[in-house]
C-alpha positions as CSV (number, residue, x, y, z in Angstrom):
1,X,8.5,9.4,-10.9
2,X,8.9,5.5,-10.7
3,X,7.1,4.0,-7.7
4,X,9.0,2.0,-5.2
5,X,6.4,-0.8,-5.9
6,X,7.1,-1.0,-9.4
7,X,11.5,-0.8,-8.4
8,X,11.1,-3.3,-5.8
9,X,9.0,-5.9,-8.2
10,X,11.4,-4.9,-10.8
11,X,14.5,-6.0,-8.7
12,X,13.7,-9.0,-8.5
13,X,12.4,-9.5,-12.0
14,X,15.8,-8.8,-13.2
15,X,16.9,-11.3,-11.6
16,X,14.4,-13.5,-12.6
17,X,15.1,-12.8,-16.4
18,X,19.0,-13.0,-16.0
19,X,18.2,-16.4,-14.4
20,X,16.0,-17.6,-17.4
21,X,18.3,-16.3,-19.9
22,X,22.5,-17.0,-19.0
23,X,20.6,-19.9,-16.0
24,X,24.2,-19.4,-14.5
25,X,24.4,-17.0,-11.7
26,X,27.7,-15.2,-10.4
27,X,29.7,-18.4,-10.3
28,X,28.9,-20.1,-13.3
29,X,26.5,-22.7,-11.8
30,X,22.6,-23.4,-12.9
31,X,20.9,-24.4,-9.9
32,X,17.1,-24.9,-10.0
33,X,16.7,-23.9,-6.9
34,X,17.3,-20.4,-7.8
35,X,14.6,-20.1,-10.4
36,X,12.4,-21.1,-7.5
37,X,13.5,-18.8,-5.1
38,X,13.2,-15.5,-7.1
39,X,9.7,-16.6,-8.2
40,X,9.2,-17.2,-4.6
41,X,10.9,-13.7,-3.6
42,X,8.4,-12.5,-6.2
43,X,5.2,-14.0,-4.9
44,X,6.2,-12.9,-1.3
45,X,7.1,-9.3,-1.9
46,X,4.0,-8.9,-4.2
47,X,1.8,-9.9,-1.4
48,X,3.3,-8.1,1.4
49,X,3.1,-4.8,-0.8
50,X,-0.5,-5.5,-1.5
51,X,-0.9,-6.1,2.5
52,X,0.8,-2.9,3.6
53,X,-1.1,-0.5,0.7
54,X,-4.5,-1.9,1.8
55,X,-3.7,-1.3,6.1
56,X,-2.3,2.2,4.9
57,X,-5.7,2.9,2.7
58,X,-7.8,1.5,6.3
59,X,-6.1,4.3,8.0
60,X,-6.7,6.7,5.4
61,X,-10.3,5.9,5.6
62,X,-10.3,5.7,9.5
63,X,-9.0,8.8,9.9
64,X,-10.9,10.4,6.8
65,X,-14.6,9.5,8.7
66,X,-13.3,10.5,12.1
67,X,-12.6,14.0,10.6
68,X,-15.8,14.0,8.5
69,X,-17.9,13.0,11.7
70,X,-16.1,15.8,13.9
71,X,-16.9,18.4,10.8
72,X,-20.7,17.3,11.1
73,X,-21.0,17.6,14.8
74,X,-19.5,21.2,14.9
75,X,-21.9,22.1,12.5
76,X,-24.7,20.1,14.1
77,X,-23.1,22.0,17.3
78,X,-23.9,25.4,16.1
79,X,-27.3,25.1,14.2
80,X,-28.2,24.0,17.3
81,X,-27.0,26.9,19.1
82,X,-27.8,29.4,16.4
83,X,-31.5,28.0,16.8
84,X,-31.6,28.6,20.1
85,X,-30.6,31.8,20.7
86,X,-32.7,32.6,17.4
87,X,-36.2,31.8,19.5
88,X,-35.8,33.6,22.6
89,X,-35.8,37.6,20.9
């Protein structure tokens, strides 16, 4: 199972490696330019990948110590009551 990180990046290395080696595109032209651009594309995509994993691992986490604090405060929640009810026989 390839992940989309690795397709995405992969894309545009392609490109970057057909560039480098024919340094003519569809029409037969080398423009410099070009080179530029997909290393650009590259830089950009890499960073907004990196950006978007991270937020989605905050949520994870947020999400992850709101449940494990609920858990503890049920449990908290019925010692507590277990205690009580356990003095008064």
């Amino acid at each position: 199972m390839r992940s989309p990180q690795l397709t995405s990046f992969a894309r545009y290395y392609r490109l970057l490696v057909e560039y480098i080696e024919n340094k003519s595109d569809w029409f037969g032209e080398w423009k410099e330019w070009k080179g530029y651009a997909y290393c650009g594309s590259m830089f950009v995509t890499a960073c907004i990948q990196t950006l978007l994993f991270e937020h989605s691992i905050h949520i994870m986490m947020t999400i992850g110590m709101r449940v494990h604090t609920a858990i503890i405060g049920l449990v908290y929640e019925k010692v507590m009551t277990i205690n009580l009810y356990s003095g008064q026989s």
